[in-house]
Kinemage of the C-alpha trace (Angstrom):
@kinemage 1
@onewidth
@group {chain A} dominant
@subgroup {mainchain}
@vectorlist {calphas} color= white
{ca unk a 1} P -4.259 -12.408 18.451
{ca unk a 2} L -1.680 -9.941 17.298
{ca unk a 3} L -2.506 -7.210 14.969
{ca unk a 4} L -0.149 -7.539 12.110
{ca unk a 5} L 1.774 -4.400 10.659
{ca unk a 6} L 1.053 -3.210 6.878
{ca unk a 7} L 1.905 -0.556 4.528
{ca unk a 8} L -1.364 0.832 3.448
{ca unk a 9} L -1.596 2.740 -0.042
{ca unk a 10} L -3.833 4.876 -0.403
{ca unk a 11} L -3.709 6.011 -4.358
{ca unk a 12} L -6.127 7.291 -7.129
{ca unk a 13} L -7.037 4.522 -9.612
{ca unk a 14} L -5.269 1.762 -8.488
{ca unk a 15} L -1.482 2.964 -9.243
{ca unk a 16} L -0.552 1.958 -5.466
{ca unk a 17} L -0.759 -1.849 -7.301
{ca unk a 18} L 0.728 -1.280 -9.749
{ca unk a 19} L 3.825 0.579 -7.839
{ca unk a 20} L 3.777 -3.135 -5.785
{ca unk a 21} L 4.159 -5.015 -8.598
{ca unk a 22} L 6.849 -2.728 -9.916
{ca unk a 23} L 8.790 -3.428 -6.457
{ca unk a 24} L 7.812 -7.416 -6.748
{ca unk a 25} L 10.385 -7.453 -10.347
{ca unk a 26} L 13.277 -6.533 -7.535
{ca unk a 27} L 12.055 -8.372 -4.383
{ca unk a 28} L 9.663 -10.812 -5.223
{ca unk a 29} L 6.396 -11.523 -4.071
{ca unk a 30} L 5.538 -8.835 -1.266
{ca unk a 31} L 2.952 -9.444 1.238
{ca unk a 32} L 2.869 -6.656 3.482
{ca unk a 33} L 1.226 -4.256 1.235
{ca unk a 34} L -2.609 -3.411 1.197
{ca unk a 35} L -3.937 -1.038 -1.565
{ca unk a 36} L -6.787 0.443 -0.743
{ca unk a 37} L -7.649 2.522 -4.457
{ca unk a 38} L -9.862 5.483 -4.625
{ca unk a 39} L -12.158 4.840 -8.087
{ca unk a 40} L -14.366 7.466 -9.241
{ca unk a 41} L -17.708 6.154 -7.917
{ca unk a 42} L -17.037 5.979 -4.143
{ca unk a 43} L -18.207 9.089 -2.209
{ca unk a 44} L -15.626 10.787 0.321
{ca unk a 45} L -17.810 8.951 3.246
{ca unk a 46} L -17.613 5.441 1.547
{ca unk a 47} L -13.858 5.494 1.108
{ca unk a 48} L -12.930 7.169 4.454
{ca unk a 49} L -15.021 3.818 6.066
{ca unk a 50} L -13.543 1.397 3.158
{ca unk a 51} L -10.236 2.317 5.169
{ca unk a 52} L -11.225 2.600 8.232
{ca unk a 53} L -12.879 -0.758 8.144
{ca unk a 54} L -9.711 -2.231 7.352
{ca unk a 55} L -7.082 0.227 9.834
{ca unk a 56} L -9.524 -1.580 12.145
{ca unk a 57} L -7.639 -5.106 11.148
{ca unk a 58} L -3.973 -4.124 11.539
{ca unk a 59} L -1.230 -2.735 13.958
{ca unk a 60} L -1.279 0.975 14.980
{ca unk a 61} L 2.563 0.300 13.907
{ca unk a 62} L 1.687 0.041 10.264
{ca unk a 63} L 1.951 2.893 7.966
{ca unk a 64} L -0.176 4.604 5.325
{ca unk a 65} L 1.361 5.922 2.137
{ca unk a 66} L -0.491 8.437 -0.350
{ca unk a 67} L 0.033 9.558 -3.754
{ca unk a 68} L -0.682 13.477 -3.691
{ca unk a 69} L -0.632 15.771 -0.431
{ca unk a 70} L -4.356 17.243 -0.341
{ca unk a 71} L -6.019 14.482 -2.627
{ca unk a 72} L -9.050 12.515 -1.232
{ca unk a 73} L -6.552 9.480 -0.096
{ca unk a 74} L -4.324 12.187 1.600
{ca unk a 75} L -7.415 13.736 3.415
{ca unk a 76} L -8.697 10.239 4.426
{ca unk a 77} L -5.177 9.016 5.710
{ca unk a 78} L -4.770 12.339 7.700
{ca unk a 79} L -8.267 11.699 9.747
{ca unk a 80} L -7.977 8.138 10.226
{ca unk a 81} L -3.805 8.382 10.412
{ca unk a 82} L -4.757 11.148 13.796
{ca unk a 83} L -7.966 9.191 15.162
{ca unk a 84} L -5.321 6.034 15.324
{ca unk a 85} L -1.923 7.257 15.852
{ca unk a 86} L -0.914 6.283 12.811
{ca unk a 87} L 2.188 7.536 10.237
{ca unk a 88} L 0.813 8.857 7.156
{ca unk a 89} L 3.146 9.803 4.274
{ca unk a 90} L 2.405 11.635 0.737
{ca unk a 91} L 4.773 11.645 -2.361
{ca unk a 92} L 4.614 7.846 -2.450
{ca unk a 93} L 7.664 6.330 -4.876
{ca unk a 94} L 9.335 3.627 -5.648
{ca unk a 95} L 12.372 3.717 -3.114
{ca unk a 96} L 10.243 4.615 -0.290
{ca unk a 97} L 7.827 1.769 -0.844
{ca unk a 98} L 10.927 -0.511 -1.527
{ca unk a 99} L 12.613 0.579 1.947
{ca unk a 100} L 9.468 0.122 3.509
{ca unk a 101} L 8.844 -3.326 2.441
{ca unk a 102} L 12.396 -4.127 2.963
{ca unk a 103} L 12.261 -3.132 6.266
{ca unk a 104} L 9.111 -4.671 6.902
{ca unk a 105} L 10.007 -8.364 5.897
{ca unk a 106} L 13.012 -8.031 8.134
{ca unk a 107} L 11.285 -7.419 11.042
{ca unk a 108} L 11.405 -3.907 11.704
{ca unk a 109} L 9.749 -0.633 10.209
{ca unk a 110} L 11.781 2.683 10.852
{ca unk a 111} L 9.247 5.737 9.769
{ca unk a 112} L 11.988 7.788 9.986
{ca unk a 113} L 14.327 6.246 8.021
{ca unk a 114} L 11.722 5.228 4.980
{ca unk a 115} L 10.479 8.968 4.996
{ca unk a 116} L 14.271 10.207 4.069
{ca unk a 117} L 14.672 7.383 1.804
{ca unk a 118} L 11.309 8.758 0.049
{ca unk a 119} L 11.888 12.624 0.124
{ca unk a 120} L 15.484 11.661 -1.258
{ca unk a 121} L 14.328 9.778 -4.189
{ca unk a 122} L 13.935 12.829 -6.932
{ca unk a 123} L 17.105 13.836 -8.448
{ca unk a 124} L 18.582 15.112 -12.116
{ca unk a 125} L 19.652 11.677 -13.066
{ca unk a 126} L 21.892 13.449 -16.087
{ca unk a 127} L 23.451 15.855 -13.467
{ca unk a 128} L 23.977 12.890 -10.791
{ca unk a 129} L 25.545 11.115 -13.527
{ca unk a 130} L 27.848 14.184 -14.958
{ca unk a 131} L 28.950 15.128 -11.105
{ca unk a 132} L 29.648 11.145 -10.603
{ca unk a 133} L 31.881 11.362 -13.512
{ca unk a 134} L 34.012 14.201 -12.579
């Protein structure tokens, strides 16, 4: 059986869920999202298998997403991301989750292409909006 291909969020707290249903108001239901939340009780060893166990379960084409570069999640998706061949990207936002799943439901995932949309995202919406007007 074929391994399917995920977006795997790797956040503090939960706020990788709550980003997905944030993107569900503009798409709709999403399914190819798996949070994986660090809570405050879970040791560094018990989250780095929590994800592990489940990287086990999907495509090598799938992608992890984290919150903060150098964070627990971030350190955890960098191992298991370079034991596995996988992409892992920090500075998770809206538009980069919403390319992402866009892409993802139609078939395709371009790392590339959902990495620019990400790292593009953050702007000075008053000076976007000023230089737009002139």
């Amino acid at each position: 059986m074929e391994k399917e291909t995920k977006i795997v969020l790797l956040t503090h707290g939960g706020w990788g869920e709550a980003l997905v249903r944030s993107i569900e108001m503009i798409l709709g239901k999403v399914n190819c999202t798996h949070e994986i939340a660090l809570e405050p009780a879970y040791t560094l060893a018990e989250y780095k298998q929590m994800v592990e166990e489940y990287v086990d379960t999907i495509s090598e084409d799938s992608i992890i997403m984290v919150d903060l570069f150098g964070g627990t999640p971030s350190n955890v998706a960098a191992l298991v991301g370079n034991e596995r061949n996988m992409k892992v990207f920090s500075g998770l936002n809206s538009p980069m989750l919403l390319e992402a799943c866009v892409e993802l439901q139609s078939g395709t995932l371009d790392p590339d292409a959902i990495l620019a949309v990400g790292t593009s995202a953050c702007r000075d919406v008053v000076a976007s909006i000023r230089q737009a007007m002139n």
